[in-house]
Residue frames relative to the residue before (quaternion, step in Angstrom):
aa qw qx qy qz dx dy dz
X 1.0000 0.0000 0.0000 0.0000 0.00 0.00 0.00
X 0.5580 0.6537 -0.2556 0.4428 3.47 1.21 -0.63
X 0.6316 0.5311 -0.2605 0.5012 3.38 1.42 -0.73
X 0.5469 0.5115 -0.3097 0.5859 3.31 0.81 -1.34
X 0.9237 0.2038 -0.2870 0.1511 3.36 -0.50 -0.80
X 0.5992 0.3474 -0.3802 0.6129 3.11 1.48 0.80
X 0.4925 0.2912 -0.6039 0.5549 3.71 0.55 1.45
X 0.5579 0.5535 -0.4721 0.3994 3.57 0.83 -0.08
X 0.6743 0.5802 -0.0855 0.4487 3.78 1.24 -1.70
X 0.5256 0.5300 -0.3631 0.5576 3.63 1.67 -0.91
X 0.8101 0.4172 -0.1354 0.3891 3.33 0.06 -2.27
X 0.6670 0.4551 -0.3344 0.4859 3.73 1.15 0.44
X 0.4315 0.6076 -0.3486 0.5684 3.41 1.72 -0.15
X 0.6306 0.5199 -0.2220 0.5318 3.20 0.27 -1.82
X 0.6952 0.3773 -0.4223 0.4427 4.16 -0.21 -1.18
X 0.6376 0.4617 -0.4090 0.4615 3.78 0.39 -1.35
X 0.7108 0.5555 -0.3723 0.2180 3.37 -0.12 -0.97
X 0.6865 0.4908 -0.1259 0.5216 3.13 1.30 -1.18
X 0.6838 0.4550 -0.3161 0.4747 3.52 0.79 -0.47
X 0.6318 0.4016 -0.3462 0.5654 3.55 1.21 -0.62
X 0.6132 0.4761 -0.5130 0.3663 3.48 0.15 -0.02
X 0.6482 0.5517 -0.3414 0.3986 3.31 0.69 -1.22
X 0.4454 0.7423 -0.3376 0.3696 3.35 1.26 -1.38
X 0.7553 0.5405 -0.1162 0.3520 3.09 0.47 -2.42
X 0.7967 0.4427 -0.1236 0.3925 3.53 1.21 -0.78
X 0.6913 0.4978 -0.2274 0.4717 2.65 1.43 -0.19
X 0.3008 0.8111 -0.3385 0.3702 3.36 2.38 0.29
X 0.4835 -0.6112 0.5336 0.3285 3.58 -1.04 -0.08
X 0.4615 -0.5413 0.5173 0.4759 3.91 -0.67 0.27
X 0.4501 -0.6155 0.5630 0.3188 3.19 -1.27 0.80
X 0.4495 -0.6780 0.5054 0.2878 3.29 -1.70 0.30
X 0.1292 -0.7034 0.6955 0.0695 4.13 -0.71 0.32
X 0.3755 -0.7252 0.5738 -0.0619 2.65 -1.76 1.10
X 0.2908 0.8274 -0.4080 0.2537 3.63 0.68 0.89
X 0.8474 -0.1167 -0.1646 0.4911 3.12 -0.93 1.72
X 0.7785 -0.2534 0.2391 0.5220 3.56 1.01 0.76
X 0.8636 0.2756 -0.1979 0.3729 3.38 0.64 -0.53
X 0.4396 -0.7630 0.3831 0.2790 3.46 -0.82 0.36
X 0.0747 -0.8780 0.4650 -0.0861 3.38 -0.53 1.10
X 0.4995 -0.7576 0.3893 0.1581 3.34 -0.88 1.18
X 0.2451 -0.7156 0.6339 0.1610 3.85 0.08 1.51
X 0.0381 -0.7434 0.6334 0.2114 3.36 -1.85 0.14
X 0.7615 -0.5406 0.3332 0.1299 2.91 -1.22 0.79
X 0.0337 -0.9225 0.3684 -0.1097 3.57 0.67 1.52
X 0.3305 -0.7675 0.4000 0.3765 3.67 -0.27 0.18
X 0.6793 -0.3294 0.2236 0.6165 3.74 -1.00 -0.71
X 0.8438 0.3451 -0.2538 0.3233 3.35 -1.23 0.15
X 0.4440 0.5734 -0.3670 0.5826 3.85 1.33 -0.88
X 0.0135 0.7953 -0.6055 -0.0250 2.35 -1.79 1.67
X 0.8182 -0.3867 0.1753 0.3877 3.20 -1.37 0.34
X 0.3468 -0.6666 0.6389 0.1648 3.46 -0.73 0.95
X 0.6087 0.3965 -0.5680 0.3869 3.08 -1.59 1.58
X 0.2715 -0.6856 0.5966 0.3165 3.25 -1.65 -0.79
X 0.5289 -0.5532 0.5236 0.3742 3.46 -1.62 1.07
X 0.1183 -0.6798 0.6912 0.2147 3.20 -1.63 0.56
X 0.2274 -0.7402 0.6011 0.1977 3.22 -1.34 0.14
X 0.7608 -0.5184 0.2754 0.2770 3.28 -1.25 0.58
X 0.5433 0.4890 -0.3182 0.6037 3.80 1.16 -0.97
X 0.6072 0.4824 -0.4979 0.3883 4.19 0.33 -0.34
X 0.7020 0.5248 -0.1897 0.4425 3.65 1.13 -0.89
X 0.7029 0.4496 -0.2375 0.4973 3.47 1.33 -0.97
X 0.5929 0.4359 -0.2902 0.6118 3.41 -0.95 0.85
X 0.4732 0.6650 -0.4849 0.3144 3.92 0.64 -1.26
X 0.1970 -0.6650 0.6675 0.2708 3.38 -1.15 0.81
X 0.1353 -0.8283 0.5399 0.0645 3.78 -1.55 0.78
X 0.2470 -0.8055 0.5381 -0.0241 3.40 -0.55 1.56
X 0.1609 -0.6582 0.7073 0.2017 3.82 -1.32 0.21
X 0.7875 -0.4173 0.2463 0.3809 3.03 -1.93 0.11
X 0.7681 0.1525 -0.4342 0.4453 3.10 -1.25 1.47
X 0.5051 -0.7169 0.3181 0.3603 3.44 0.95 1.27
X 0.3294 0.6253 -0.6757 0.2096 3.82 0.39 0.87
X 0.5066 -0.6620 0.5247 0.1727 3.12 -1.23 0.75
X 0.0403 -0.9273 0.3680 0.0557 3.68 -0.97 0.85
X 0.5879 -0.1340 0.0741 0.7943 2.76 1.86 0.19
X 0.4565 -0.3731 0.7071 0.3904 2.89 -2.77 -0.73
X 0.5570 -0.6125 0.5005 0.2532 2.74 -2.08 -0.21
X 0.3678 -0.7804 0.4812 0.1553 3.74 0.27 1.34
X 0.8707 0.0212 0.2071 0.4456 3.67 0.12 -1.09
X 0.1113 -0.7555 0.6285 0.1473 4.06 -0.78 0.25
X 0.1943 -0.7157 0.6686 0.0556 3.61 -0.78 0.50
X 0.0208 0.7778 -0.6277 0.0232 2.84 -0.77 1.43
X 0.5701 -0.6510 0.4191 0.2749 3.64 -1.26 0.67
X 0.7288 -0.4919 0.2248 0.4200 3.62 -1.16 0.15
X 0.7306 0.3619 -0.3240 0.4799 3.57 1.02 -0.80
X 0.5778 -0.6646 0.2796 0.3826 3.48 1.31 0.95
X 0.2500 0.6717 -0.6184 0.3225 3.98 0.99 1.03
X 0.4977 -0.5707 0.5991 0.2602 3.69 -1.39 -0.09
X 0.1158 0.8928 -0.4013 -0.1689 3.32 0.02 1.01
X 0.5224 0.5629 -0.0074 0.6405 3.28 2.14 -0.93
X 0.2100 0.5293 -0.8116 -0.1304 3.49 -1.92 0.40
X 0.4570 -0.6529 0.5926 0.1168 3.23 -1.26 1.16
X 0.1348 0.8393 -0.5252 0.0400 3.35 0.21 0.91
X 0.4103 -0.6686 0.5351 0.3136 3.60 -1.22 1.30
X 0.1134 -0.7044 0.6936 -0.0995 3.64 -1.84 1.11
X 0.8030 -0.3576 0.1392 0.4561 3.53 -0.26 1.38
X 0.8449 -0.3382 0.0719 0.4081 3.15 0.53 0.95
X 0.6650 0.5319 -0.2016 0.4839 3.46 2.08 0.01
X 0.2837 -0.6486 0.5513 0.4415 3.78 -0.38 -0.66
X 0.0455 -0.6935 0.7075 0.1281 3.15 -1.55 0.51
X 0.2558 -0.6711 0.6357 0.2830 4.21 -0.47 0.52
X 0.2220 -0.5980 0.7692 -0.0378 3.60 -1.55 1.19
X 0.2267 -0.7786 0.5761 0.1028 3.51 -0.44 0.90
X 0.4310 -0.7721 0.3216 0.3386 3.30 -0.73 1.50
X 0.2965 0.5142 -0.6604 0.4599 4.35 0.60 0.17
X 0.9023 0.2694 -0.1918 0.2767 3.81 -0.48 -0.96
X 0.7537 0.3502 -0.3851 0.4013 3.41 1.12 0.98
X 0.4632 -0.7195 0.4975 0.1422 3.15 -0.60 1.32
X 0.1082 -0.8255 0.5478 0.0829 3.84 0.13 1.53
X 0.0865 -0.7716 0.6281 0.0519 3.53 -1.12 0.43
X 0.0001 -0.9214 0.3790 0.0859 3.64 0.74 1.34
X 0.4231 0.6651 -0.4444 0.4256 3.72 1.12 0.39
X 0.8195 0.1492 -0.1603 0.5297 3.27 1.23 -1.04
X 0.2872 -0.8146 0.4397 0.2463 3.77 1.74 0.87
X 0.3766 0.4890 -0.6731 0.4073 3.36 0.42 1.75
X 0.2536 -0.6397 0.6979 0.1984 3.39 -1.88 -0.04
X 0.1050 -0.7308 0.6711 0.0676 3.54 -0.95 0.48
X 0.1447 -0.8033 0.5745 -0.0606 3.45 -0.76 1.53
X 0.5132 -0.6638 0.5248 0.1433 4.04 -0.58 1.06
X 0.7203 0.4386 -0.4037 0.3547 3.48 0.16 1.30
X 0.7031 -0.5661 0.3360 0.2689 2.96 -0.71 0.91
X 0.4800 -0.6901 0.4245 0.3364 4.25 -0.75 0.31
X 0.4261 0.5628 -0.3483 0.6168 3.72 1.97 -0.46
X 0.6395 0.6051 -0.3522 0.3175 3.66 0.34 -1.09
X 0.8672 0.3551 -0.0922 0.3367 2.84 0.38 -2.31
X 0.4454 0.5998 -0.4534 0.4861 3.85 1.52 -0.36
X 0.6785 0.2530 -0.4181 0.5484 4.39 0.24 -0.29
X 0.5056 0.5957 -0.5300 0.3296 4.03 0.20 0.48
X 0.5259 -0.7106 0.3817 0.2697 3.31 -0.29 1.33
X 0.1220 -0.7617 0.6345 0.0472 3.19 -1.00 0.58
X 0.1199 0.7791 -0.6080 -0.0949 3.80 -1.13 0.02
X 0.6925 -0.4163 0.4553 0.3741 3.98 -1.60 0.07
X 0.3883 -0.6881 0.5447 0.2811 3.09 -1.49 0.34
X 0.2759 0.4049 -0.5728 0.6572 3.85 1.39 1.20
X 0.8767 0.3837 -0.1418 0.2531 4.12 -0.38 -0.67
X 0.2145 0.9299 -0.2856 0.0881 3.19 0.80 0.63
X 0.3414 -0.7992 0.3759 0.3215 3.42 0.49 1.25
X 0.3913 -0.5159 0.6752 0.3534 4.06 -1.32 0.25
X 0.1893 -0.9159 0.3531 -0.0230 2.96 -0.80 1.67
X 0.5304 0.4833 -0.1820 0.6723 3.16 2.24 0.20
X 0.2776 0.5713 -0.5653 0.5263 3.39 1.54 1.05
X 0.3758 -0.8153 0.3770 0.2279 3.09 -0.38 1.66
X 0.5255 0.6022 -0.3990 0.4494 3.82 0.96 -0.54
X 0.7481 0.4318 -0.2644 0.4289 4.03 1.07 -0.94
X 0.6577 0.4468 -0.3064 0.5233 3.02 1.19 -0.68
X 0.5524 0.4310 -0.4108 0.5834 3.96 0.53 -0.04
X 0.6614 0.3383 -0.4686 0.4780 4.29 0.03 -0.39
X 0.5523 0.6292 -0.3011 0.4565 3.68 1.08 -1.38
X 0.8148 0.4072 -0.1542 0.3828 3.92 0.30 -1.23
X 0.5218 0.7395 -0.1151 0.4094 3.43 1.97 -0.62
X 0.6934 0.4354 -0.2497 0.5170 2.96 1.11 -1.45
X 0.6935 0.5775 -0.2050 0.3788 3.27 0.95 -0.98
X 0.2481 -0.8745 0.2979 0.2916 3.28 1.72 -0.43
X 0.4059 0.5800 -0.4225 0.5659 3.42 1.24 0.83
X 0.3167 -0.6912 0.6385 0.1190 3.47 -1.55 0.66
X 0.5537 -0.5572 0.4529 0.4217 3.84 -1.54 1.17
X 0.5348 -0.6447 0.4708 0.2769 3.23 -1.35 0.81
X 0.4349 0.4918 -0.5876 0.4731 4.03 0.82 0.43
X 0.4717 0.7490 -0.2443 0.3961 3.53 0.64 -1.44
X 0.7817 0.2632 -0.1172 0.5531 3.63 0.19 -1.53
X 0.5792 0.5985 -0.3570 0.4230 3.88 0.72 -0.54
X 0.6704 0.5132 -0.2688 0.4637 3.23 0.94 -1.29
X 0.7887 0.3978 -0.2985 0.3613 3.09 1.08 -1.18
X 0.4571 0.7788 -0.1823 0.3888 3.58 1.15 0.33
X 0.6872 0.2275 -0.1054 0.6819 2.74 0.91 -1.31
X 0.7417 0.3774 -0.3902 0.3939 3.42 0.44 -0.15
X 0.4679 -0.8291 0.1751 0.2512 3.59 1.43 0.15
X 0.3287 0.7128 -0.3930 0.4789 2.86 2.25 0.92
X 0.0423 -0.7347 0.6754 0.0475 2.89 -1.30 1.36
X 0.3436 -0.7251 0.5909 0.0835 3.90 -0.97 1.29
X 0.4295 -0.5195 0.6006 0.4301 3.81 -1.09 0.57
């Protein structure tokens, strides 16, 4: 009986196994949720790794940052990053001021550690600016909406909400 009931206990292992795999493959890619946007995860086995590359923080600092028509406006000084540890801010030095470039509106290129930010050179001169003694509170929601405007991009809570809740705003 002892036999039987381990060829019975194998050939039921063996049946799950196979049916949950198939099961497993035959799943949709999960969805992820990163920096606001939704993004298709695939399905990897054991050991397969993650396609991309780690950045690190010194590739970004220093970063030289241009707007439209490749005029240079500085470096990046500093990144600000939010509590659940997104990027929300480069702090980028400007003649002797800071000016914050929210990261939706810069287009990083870390081979050549430049950014390229979508605004005009009229634009970016009314973009607040303050001292490193003076730092504005930058998640005062009233600054961070004038701050996210010029740039013509929206905070990335902001866009989530508007997602999942399927509101779409001119």
């Amino acid at each position: 009986m002892s036999r039987t009931r381990r060829f019975v206990g194998a050939a039921l292992a063996c049946w799950l196994a196979a049916t949950g795999a198939g099961i497993a493959y035959g799943q949709r890619p999960e969805r992820e949720e990163k920096r606001g946007v939704r993004v298709e995860v695939e399905e990897r086995g054991r050991g397969e790794a993650r396609a991309g590359k780690a950045r690190r923080a010194k590739s970004v600092l220093g970063a030289k940052v241009s707007i439209r028509g490749d005029l240079s406006i500085g470096t990046v000084d500093d990144i600000i990053f939010s509590d659940d540890g997104y990027i929300d801010y480069l702090v980028v030095q400007n003649e002797g001021k800071l000016v914050l470039v929210p990261w939706e509106a810069a287009k990083f290129d870390f081979d050549k550690r430049t950014a390229m930010v979508e605004i005009t050179q009229e634009r970016f001169r009314e973009v607040p600016t303050f001292t490193e003694a003076q730092w504005p509170n930058v998640y005062e929601p009233a600054y961070q909406q004038k701050v996210y405007t010029f740039y013509g991009v929206k905070p990335r809570v902001e866009r989530r909400i508007e997602r999942r809740e399927g509101i779409r705003r001119p």
